[in-house]
SETIFI-154447 format. One record per residue (C-alpha): residue number from 1; residue in one letter; x, y, z. Coordinates in steps of 0.25 Angstrom, whole numbers. Layout:
REM SETIFI-154447
[NUM "a" [X Y Z]],
...
This chain:
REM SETIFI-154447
[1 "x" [99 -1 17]],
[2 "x" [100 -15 20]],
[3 "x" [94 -25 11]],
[4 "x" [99 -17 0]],
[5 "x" [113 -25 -5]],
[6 "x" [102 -34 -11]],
[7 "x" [102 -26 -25]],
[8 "x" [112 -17 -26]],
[9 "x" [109 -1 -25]],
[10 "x" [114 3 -38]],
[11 "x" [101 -7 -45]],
[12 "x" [91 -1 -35]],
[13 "x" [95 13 -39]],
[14 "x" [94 9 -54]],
[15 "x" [81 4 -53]],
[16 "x" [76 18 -46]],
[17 "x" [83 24 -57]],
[18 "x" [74 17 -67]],
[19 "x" [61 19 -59]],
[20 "x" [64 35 -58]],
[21 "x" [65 39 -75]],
[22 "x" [62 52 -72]],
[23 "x" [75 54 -64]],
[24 "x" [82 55 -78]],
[25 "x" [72 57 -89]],
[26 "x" [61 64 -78]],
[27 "x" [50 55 -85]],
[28 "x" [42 44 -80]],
[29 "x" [43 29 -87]],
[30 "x" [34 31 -101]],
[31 "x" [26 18 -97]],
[32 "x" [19 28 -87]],
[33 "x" [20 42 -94]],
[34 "x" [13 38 -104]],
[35 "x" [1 30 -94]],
[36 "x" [-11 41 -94]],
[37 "x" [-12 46 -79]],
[38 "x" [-23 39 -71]],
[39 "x" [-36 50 -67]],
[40 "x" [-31 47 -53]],
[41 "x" [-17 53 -54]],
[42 "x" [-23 67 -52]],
[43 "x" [-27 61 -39]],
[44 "x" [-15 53 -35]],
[45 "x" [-4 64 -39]],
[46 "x" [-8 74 -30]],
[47 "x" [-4 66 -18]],
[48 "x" [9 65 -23]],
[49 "x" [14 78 -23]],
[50 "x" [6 80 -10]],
[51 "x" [19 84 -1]],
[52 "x" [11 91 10]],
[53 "x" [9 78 18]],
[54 "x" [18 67 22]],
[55 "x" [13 55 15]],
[56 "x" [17 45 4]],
[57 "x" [7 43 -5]],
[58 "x" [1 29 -7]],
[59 "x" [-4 25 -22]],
[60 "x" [-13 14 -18]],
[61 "x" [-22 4 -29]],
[62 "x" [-23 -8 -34]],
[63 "x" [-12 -16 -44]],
[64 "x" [-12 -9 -59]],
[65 "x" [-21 4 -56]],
[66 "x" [-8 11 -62]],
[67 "x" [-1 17 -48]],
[68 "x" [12 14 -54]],
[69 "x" [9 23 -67]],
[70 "x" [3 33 -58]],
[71 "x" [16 36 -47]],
[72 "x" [23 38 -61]],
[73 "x" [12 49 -66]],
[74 "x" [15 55 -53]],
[75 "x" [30 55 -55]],
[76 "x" [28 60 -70]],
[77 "x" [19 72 -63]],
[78 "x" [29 75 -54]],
[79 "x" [38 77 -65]],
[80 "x" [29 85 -74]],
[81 "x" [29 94 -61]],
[82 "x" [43 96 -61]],
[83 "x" [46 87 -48]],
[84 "x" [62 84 -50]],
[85 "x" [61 69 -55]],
[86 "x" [73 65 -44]],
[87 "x" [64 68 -33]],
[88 "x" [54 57 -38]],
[89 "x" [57 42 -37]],
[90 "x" [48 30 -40]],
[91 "x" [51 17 -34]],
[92 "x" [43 2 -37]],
[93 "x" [43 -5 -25]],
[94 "x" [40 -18 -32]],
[95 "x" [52 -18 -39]],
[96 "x" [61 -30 -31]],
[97 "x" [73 -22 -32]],
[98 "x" [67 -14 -21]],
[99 "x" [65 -24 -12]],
[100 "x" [73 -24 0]],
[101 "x" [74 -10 -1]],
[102 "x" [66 -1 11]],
[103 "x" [58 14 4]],
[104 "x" [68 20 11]],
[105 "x" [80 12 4]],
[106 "x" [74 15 -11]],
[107 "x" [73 31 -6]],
[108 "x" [87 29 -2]],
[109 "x" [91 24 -15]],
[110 "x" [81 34 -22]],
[111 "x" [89 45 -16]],
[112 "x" [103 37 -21]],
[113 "x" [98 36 -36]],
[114 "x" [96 51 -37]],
[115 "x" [108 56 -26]],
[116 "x" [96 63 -19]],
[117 "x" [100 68 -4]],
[118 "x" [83 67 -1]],
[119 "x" [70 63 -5]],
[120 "x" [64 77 -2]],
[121 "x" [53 82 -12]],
[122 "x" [53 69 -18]],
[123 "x" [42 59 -24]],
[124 "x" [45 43 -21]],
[125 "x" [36 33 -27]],
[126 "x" [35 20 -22]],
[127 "x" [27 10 -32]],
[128 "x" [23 -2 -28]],
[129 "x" [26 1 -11]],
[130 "x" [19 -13 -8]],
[131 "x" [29 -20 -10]],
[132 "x" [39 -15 0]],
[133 "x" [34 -22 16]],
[134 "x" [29 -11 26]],
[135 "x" [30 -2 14]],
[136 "x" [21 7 22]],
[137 "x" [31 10 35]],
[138 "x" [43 12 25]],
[139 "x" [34 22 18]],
[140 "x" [30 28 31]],
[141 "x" [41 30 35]],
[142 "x" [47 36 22]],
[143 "x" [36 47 23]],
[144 "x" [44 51 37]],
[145 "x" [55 51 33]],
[146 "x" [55 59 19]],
[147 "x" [44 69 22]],
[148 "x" [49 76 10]],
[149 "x" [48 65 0]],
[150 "x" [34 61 -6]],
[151 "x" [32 46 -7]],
[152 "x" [20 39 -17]],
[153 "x" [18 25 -17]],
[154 "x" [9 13 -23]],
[155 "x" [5 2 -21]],
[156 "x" [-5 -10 -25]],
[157 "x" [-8 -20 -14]],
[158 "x" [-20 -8 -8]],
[159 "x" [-21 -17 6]],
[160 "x" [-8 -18 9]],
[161 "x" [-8 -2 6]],
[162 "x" [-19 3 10]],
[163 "x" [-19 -6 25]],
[164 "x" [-3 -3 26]],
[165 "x" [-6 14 22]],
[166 "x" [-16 13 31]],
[167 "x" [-10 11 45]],
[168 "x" [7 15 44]],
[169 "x" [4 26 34]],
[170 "x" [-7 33 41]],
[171 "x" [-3 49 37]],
[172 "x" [9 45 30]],
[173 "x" [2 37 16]],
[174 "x" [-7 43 6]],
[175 "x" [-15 32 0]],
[176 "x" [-21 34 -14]],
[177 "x" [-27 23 -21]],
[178 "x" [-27 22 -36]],
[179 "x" [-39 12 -39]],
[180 "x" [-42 4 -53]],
[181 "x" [-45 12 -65]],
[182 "x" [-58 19 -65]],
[183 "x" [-67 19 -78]],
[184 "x" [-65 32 -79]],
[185 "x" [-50 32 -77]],
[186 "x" [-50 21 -89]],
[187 "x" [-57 31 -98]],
[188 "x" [-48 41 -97]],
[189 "x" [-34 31 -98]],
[190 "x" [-40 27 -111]],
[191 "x" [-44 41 -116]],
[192 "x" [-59 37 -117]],
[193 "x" [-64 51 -109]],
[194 "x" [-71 54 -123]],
[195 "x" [-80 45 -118]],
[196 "x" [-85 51 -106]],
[197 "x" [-93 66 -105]],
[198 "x" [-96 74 -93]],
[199 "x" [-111 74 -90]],
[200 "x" [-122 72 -82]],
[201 "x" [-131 61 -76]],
[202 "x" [-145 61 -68]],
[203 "x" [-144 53 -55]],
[204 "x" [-156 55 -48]],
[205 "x" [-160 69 -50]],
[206 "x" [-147 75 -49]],
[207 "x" [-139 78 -62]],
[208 "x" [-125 72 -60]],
[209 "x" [-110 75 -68]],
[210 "x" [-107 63 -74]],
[211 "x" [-97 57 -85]],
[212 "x" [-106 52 -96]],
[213 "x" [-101 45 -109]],
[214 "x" [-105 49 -124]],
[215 "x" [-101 34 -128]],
[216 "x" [-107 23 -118]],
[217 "x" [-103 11 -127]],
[218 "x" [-89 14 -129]],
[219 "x" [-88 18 -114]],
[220 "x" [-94 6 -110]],
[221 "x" [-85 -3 -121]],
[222 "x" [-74 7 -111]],
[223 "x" [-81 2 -97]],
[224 "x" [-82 -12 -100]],
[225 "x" [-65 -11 -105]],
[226 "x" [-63 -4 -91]],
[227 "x" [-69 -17 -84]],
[228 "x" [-61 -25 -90]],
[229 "x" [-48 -18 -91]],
[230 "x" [-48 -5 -88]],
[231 "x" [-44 -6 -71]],
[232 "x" [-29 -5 -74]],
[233 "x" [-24 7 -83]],
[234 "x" [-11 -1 -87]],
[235 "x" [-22 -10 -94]],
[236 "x" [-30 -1 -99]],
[237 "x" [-18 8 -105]],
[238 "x" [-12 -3 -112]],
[239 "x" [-16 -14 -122]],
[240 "x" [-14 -26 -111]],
[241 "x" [-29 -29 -111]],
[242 "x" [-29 -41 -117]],
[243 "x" [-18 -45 -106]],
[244 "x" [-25 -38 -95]],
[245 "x" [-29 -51 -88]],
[246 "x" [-14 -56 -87]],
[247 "x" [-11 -42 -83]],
[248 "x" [-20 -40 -73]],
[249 "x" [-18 -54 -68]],
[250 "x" [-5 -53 -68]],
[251 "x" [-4 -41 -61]],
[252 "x" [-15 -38 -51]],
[253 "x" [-20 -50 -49]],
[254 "x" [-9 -60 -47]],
[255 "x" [1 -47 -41]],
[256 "x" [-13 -44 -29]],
[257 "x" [-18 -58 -28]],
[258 "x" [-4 -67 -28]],
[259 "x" [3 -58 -23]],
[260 "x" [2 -43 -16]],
[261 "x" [-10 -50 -7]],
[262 "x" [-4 -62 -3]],
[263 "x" [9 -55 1]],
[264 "x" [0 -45 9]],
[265 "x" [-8 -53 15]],
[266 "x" [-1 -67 16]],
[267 "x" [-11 -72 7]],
[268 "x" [-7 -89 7]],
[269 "x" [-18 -93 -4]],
[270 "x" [-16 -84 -17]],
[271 "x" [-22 -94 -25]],
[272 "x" [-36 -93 -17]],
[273 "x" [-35 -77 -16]],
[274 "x" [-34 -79 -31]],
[275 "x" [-44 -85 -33]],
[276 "x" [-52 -79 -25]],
[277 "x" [-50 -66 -31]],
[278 "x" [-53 -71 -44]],
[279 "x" [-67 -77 -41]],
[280 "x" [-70 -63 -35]],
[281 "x" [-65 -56 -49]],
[282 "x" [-74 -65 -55]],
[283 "x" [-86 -61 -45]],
[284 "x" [-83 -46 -45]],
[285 "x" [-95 -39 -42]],
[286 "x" [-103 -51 -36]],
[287 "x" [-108 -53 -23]],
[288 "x" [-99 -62 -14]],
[289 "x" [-102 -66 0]],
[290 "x" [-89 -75 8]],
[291 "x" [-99 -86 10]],
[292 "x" [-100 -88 -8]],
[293 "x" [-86 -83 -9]],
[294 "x" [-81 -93 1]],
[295 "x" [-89 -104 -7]],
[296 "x" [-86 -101 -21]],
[297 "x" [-70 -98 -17]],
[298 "x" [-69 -109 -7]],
[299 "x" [-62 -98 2]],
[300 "x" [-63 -97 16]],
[301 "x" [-71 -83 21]],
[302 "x" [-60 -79 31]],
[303 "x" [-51 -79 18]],
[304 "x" [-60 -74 8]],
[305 "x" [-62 -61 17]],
[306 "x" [-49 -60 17]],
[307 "x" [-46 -59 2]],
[308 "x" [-59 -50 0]],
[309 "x" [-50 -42 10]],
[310 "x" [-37 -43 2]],
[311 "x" [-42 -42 -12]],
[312 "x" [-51 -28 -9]],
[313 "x" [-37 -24 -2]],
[314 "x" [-30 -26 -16]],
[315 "x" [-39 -17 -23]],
[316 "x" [-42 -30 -32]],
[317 "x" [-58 -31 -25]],
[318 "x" [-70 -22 -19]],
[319 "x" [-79 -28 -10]],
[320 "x" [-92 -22 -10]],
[321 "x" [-101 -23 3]],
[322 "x" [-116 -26 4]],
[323 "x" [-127 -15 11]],
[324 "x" [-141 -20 11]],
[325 "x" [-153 -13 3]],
[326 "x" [-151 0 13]],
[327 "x" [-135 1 12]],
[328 "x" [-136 -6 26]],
[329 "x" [-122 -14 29]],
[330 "x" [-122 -29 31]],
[331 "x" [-119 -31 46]],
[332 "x" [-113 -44 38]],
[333 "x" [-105 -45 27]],
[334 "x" [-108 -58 21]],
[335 "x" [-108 -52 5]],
[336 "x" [-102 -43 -3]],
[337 "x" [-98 -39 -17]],
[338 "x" [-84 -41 -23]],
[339 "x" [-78 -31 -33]],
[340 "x" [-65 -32 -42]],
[341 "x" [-59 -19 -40]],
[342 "x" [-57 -17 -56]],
[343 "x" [-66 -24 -66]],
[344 "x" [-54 -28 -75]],
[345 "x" [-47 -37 -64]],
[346 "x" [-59 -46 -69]],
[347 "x" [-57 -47 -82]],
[348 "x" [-43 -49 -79]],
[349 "x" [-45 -61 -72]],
[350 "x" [-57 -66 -81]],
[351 "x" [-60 -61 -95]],
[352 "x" [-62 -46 -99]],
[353 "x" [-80 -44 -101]],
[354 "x" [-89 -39 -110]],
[355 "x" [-100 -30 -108]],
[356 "x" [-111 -40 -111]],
[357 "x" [-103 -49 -99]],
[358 "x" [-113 -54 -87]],
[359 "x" [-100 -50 -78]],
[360 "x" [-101 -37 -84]],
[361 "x" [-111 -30 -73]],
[362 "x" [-102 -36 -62]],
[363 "x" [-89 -31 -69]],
[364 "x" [-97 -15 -72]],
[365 "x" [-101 -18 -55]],
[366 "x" [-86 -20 -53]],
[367 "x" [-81 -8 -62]],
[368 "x" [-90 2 -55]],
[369 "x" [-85 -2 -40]],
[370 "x" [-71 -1 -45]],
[371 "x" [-74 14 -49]],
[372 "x" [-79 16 -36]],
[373 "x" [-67 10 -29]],
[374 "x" [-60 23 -32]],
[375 "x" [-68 30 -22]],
[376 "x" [-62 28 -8]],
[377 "x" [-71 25 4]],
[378 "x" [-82 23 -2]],
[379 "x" [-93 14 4]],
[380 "x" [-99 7 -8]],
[381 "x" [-107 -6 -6]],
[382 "x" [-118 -14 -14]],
[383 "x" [-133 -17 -10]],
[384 "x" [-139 -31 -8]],
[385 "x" [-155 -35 -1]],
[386 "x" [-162 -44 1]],
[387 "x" [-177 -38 3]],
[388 "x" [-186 -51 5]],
[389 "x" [-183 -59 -7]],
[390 "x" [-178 -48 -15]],
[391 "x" [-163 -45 -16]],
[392 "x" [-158 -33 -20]],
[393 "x" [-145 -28 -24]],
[394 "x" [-137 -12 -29]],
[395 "x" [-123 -13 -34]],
[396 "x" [-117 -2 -27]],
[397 "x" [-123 7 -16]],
[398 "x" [-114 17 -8]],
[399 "x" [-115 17 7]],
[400 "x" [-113 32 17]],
[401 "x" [-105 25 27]],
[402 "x" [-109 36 36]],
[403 "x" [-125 34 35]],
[404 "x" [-125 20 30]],
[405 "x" [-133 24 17]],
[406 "x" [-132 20 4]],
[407 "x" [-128 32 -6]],
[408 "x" [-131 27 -18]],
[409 "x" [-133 15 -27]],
[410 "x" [-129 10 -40]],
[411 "x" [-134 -3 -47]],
[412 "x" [-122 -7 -58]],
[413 "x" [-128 -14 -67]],
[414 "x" [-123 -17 -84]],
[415 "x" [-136 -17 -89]],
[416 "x" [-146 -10 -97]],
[417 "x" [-157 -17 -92]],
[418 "x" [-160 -6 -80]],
[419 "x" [-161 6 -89]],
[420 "x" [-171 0 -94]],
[421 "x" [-180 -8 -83]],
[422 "x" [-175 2 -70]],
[423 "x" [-185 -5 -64]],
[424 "x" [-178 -16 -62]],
[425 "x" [-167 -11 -53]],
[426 "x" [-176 -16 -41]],
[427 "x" [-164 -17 -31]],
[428 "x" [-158 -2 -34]],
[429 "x" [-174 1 -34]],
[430 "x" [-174 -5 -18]],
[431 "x" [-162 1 -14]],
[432 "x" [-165 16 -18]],
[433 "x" [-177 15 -11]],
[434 "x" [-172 7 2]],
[435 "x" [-162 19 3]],
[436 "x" [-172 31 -4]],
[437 "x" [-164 34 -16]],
[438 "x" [-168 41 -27]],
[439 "x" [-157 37 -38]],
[440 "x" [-147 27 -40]],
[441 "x" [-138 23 -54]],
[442 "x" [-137 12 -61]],
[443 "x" [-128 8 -70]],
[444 "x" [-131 2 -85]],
[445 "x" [-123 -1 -97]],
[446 "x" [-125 12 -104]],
[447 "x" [-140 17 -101]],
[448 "x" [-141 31 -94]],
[449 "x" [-151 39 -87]],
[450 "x" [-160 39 -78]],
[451 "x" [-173 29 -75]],
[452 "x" [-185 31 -63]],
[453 "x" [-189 21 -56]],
[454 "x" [-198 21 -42]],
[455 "x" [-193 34 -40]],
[456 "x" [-179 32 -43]],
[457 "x" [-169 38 -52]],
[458 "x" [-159 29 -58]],
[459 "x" [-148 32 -67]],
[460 "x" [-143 23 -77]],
[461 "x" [-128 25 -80]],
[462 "x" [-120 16 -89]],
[463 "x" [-109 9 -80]],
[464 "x" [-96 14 -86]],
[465 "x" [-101 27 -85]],
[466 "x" [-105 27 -71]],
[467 "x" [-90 19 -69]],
[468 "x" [-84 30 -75]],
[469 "x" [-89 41 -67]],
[470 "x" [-87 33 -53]],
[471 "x" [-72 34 -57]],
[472 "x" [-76 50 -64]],
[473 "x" [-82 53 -50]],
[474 "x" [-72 47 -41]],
[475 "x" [-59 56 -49]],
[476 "x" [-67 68 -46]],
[477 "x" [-71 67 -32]],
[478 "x" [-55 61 -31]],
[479 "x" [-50 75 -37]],
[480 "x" [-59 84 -29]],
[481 "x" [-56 80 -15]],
């Protein structure tokens, strides 16, 4: 155990002691106990007591999407079960105390604190596993040699994760990711399901299960909150809003963009990714192609392609390709739209909005693509023509990758105006008929119901409804699978 006269043993066995409560009281910290769970911990806990195969389980996500709390919602189940609170150990990485120290060496020193002989049948959380170099080989090699121990970790930097996960841990990781909070999520954190009943909508000619709401102001007073602070429970849970922007700045922003990326990726300029990053927050939603990026940033394209590249690794953006009328694929890729991964990372770096905001239909545009973003593989793209002098353009269309054919298509819009003139809809009009739909939605600000035109149904829904099913939808796929 070289490295380790740095600190002296005694001080590292201390500080497990104070990370592991429950050894002596059998409780988790307060602080957390008395966080409401995420919806996804239904999900996620399963894994963990998963002892059939042999692998670690990987929490992956972006920074402040509450990983943290939800290992220790895991540990505080285990404990509810009756799982001996000395098999059960929770280690943060990022502490500096650690840092000379190999996983093997803190599960040596695990074993010294409680005068255990093994590890067997026991849980070991790793918080934070990005910090430690080549953290996926030790942890390979940890599932090898403990086949009776169970080892869940979390991290934030997704690329370094995901890329590293992919290729050493084939058959030994579990990756699971934890995204932003959903609207739906951020009802039931702040106790607001009154809000919402089960019912029914009419999408073409089909009757449809739906989550309607008795109360479309107050939800939308809700929605138009979520967008600007609801993507981080910590923020939503407490009374830091005011703060938020310092809080988010402070801590996803400056912690991704000035320091996690340029260490991955030997970033030299963190000013220009900075900036860079904060012209696109500023554009969210807008179409961008490298030649006008390159311009308005006075960033070369060979770097620019790069930060696209790093940023949508960080979970911080979405990049959103473009098919033509017929969901055909661009042979070249010279525009594309760019999405914030979470609304509120705007507001955090700008000024919280208002409904009657002109950026509020490309803020709404970016709150429902961050509800999708919770759905893995899923090949969603937007619409943009030109048909002789006439341009034509749908938000969001969904591709089968296997046929090449658009499934469907959505027009996001914050408006009213459509329920009343449907008419006007002239480029949802040509794509339904270029692809033979019948139907298609289109969202509002809080008209429902369904309008006929040229043969085609279309069903008005209010945006924070339609937000809040995607997320309602995408839990009950999740949790029958």
């Amino acid at each position: 155990m070289g490295g380790l006269s740095l600190i002296p043993t005694e001080k590292i066995v201390e500080r497990l002691r104070y990370e592991n409560p429950w050894w002596l009281n059998k409780q988790i910290p307060e602080a957390y106990s008395s966080m409401s769970k995420r919806l996804y911990f239904r999900l996620f806990y399963p894994y963990v007591t998963e002892k059939s195969v042999r692998r670690a389980l990987v929490l992956m996500g972006p920074r402040r999407v509450g990983k943290t709390v939800m290992l220790f919602h895991c540990i505080q189940q285990l404990l509810t079960e009756n799982v001996n609170p000395h098999k059960i150990f929770f280690v943060g990485i990022d502490n500096p105390i650690y840092v000379h120290l190999s996983l093997e060496d803190i599960l040596t020193l695990c074993k010294k604190s409680l005068n255990q002989s093994n590890l067997n049948d026991c849980y070991v959380f790793f918080d934070e596993i990005q910090y430690l170099k080549d953290w996926e080989r030790h942890l390979k090699m940890l599932v090898d040699s403990y086949p009776e121990t169970k080892f869940i970790v979390s991290g934030s930097v997704a690329a370094a994760l995901k890329w590293h996960s992919t290729e050493s841990g084939v058959g030994r990781f579990t990756d699971f990711m934890l995204p932003p909070l959903t609207f739906q999520e951020y009802i039931h954190l702040k106790d607001m399901n009154h809000l919402i009943y089960d019912g029914n909508i009419i999408y073409g000619e089909k009757q449809m299960p739906y989550c309607l709401t008795h109360d479309v102001k107050a939800l939308n007073k809700e929605f138009v909150h979520y967008l600007n602070f609801g993507g981080y429970p910590e923020v939503v849970l407490s009374e830091k809003q005011s703060d938020m922007g310092r809080y988010v700045k402070n801590d996803i922003v400056d912690k991704v963009l000035l320091r996690d990326l340029p260490s991955l990726y030997g970033i030299k300029d963190v000013q220009e990714l900075n900036r860079f990053f904060t012209y696109i927050a500023y554009n969210t939603g807008n179409e961008f192609s490298y030649e006008t990026m390159s311009k308005e940033s006075g960033i070369q394209k060979d770097t620019l392609k790069k930060y696209l590249e790093y940023l949508e690794a960080a979970f911080l953006i979405k990049v959103l390709n473009k098919v033509d009328v017929n969901a055909k694929r661009l042979k070249r890729v010279t525009s594309f739209k760019v999405y914030l991964t979470n609304p509120s990372l705007r507001t955090a770096l700008f000024s919280p909005i208002s409904e009657t905001d002109s950026e509020m239909g490309n803020m709404v545009e970016t709150a429902v693509l961050s509800q999708w973003m919770h759905r893995e593989k899923l090949d969603l793209t937007y619409a943009r023509w030109k048909d002789g002098r006439k341009e034509g353009e749908v938000d969001l269309v969904l591709v089968d990758d296997k046929q090449y054919k658009p499934v469907w298509g959505v027009e996001i819009k914050w408006s009213n105006r459509y329920f009343e003139k449907p008419q006007e809809l002239k480029s949802l009009i040509q794509f339904c008929k270029a692809n033979s739909f019948e139907k298609a939605l289109v969202t509002s600000i809080d008209q429902t119901g369904l309008k006929t035109i040229d043969d085609l149904s279309f069903s008005f829904l209010p945006a924070s409804i339609y937000s809040y099913n995607i997320g309602d939808i995408t839990l009950k796929m999740k949790n029958s699978n």
